[in-house]
C-alpha positions as CSV (number, residue, x, y, z in Angstrom):
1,X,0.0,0.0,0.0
2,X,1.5,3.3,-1.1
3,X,2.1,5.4,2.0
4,X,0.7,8.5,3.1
5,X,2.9,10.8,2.2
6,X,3.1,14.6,0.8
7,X,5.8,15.6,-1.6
8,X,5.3,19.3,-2.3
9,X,6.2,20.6,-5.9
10,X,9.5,22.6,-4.5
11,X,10.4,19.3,-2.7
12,X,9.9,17.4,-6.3
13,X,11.9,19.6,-8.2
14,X,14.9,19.3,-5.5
15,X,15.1,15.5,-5.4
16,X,13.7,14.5,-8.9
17,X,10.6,12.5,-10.2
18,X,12.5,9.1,-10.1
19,X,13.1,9.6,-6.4
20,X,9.8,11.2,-5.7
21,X,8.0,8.4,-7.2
22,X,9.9,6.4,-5.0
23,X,8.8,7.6,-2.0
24,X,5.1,8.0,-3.0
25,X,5.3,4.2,-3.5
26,X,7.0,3.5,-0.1
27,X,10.3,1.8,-1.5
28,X,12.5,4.9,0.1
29,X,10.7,5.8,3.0
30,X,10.2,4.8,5.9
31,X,7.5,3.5,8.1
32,X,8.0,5.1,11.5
33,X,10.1,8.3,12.3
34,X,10.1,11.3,14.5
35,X,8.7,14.1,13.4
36,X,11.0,16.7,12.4
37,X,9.2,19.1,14.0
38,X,7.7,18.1,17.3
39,X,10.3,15.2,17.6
40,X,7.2,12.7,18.7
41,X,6.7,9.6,16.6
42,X,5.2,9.3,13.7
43,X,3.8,6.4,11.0
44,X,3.8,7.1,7.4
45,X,1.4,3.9,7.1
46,X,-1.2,5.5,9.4
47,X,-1.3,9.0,9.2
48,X,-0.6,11.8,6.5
49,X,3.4,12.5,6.6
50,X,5.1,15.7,4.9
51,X,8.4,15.4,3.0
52,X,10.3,17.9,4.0
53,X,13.8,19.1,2.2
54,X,16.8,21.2,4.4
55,X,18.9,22.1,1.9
56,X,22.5,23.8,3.0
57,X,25.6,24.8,0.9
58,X,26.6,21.6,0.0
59,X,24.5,19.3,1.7
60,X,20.5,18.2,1.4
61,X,18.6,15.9,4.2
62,X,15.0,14.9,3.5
63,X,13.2,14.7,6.7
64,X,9.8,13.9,7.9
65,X,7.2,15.3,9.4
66,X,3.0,15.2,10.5
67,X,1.5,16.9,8.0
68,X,-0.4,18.7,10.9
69,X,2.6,20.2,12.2
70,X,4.1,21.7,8.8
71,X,3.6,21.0,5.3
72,X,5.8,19.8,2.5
73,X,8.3,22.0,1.7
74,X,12.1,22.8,1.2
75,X,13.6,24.8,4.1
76,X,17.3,26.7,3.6
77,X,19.0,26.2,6.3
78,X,23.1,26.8,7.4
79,X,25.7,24.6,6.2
80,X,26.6,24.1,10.3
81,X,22.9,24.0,11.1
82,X,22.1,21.2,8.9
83,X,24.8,18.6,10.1
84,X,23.2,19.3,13.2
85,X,20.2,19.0,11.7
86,X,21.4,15.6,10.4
87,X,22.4,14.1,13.5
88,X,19.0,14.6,14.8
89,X,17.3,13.2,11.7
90,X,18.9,10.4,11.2
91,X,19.7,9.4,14.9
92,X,23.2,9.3,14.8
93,X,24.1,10.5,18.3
94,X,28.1,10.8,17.4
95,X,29.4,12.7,19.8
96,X,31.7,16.2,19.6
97,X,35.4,15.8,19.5
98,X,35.5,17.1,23.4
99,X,33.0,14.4,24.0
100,X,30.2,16.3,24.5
101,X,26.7,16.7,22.4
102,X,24.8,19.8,23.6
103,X,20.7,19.2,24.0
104,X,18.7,21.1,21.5
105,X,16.5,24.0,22.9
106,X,13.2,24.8,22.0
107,X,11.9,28.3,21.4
108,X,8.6,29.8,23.3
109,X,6.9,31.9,22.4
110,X,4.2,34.3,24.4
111,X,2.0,36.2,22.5
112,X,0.8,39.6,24.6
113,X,-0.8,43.6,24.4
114,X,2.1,46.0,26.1
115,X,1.9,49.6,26.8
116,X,4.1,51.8,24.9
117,X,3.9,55.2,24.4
118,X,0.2,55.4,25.7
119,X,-0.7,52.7,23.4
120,X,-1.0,48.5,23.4
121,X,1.1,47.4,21.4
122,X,1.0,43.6,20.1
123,X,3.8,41.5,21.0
124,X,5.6,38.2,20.8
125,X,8.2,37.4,24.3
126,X,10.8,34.9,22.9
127,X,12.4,32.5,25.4
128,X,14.2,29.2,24.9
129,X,13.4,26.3,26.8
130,X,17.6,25.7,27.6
131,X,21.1,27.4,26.8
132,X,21.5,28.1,23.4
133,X,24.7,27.2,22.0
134,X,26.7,28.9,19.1
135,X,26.3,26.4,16.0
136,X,28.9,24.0,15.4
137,X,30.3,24.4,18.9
138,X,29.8,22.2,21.8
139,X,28.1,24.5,23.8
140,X,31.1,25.4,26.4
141,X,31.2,29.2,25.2
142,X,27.9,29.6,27.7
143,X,24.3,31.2,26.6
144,X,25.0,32.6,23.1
145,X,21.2,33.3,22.7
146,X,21.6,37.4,23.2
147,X,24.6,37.6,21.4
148,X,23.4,35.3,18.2
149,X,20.3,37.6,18.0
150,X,22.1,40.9,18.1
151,X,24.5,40.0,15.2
152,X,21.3,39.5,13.7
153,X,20.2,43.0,14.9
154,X,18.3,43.2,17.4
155,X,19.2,45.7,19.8
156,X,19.2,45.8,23.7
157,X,16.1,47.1,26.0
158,X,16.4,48.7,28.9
159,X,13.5,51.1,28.5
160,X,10.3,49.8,27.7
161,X,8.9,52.5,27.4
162,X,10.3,53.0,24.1
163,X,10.0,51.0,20.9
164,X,12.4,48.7,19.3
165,X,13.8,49.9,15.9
166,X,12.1,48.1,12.7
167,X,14.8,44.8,11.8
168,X,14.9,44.6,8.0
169,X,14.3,41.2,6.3
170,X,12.4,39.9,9.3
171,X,8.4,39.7,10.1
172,X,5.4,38.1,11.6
173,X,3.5,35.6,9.8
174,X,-0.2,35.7,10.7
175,X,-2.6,34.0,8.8
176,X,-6.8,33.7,9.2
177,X,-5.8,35.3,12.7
178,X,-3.1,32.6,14.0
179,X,0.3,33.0,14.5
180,X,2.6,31.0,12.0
181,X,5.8,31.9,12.2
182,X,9.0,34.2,12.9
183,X,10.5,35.0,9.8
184,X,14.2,36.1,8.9
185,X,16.1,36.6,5.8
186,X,17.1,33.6,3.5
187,X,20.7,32.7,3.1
188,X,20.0,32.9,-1.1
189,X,17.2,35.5,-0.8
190,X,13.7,35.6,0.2
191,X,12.5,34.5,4.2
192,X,13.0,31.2,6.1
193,X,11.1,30.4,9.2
194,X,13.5,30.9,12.4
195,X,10.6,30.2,14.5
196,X,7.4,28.2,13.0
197,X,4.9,26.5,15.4
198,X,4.0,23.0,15.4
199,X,0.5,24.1,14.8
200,X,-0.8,27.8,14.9
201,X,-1.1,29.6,17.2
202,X,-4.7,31.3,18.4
203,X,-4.0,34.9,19.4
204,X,-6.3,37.0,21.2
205,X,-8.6,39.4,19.2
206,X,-7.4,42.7,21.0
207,X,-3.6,41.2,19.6
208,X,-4.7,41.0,16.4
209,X,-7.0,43.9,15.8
210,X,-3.7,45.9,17.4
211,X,-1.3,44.0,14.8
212,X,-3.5,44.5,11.6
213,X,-3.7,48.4,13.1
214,X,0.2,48.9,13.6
215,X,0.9,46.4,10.9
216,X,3.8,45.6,13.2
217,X,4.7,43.6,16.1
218,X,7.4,44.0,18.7
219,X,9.4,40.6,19.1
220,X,10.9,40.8,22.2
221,X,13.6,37.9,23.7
222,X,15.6,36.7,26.9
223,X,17.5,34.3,28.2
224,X,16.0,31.1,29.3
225,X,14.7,31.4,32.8
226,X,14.3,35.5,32.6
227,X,10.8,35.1,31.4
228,X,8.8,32.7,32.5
229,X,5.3,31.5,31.8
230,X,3.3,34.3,32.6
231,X,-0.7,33.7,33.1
232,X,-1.6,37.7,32.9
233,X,-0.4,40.5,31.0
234,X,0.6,42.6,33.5
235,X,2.9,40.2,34.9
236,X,4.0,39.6,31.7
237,X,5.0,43.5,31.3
238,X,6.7,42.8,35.0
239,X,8.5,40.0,33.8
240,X,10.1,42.0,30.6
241,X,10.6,45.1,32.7
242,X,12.7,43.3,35.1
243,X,14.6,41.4,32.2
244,X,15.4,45.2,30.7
245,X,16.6,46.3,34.1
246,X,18.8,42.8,34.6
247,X,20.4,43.9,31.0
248,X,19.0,40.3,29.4
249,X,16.7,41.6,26.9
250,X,16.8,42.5,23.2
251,X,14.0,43.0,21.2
252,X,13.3,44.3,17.1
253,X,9.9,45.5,15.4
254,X,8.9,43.8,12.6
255,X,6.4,43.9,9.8
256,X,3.2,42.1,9.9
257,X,2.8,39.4,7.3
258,X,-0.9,38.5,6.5
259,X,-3.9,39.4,8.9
């Protein structure tokens, strides 16, 4: 029995008919795997499975994936990211040469209404679930999370009072009024998801009618642990307000992408 699987058109055109064929018949996939996007398992026999293509430099990894988390698609991703990447695909736990083989940290993300300048402003708080180490290291350097995102451009907040200048290339992805995504410049051009939820997000009315009225949103981020999971909005706007004073937030405005 053919297994359920979706091979987009991009995907298609990366890998070829012979091998897409292939895989729509079952001879080159497999049965079971963990989803490259939630990491939970997954059964290409039982239940509709995206292809999905990372594509670095000089290297390509097909992956898999429940087509409720993400679709089909070709993602660009770093040469350094995607032997990473590959080593959590295909289960090959090798470790670094000092022995060590950092955990991978998930993003998350809080979606809130914050004061500025006498009006709410709609806002994403950004806060990793673990260190973040610099790619292709072994993670001994520390946290890298603050200083990874301002190369990137985001600048320090330690007024919040003010807003955070507008960081070209990136934006918000919302779409029929649910968060999709974080996006940031491709490394050939165009966007790539640096944060995309498993499935979207439900924002609050008052977040999107302030998001489709600014048609901007003001991503801010800290360190893991400076955050928190914050039930209300005003302890939310505590929580960032303290993270500002301790010096361990950035934060960038960027455009909004769909309604």
């Amino acid at each position: 029995m053919p297994r359920m699987l979706d091979v987009s058109e991009d995907v298609r055109a990366e890998i070829g008919d012979a091998e897409a064929d292939r895989l729509l018949v079952g001879d080159s996939a497999p049965g079971s795997y963990d989803c490259t996007s939630c990491r939970t398992p997954g059964d290409s026999d039982q239940e509709r499975t995206s292809t999905v293509l990372f594509v670095g430099d000089e290297t390509a990894v097909l992956a898999f994936a429940h087509a409720t988390c993400i679709p089909s698609q070709v993602v660009n991703v770093a040469e350094d990211q995607l032997k990473g990447a590959m080593r959590s695909i295909t289960g090959d736990e090798s470790q670094t040469p000092e022995g060590l083989m950092p955990e991978q940290a998930v993003l998350g993300i809080t979606s809130g209404l914050v004061l500025i300048e006498d009006d709410l402003r709609p806002a994403l708080v950004v806060e990793p679930t673990g260190p973040i180490a610099r790619p292709g290291t072994d993670g001994r350097g520390g946290d890298q999370f603050l200083q990874l995102l301002l190369e990137q451009g985001f600048q320090p907040t330690q007024d919040m009072n003010r807003l955070p200048g507008v960081l070209p290339g990136w934006s918000v992805l919302l779409a029929a009024g649910r968060l999709h995504a974080v996006l940031q410049p491709g490394p050939g051009g165009g966007q790539v998801a640096w944060w995309q939820a498993h499935q979207p997000l439900q924002v609050t009315e008052g977040w999107r009618t302030a998001a489709n009225k600014s048609q901007s949103v003001l991503v801010f981020a800290a360190p893991v642990g400076s955050i928190g999971q914050q039930p209300r909005e005003d302890l939310l706007r505590d929580a960032l307000d303290k993270a500002a004073a301790n010096a361990v937030l950035v934060a960038a405005t960027m455009p909004l992408a769909g309604t």
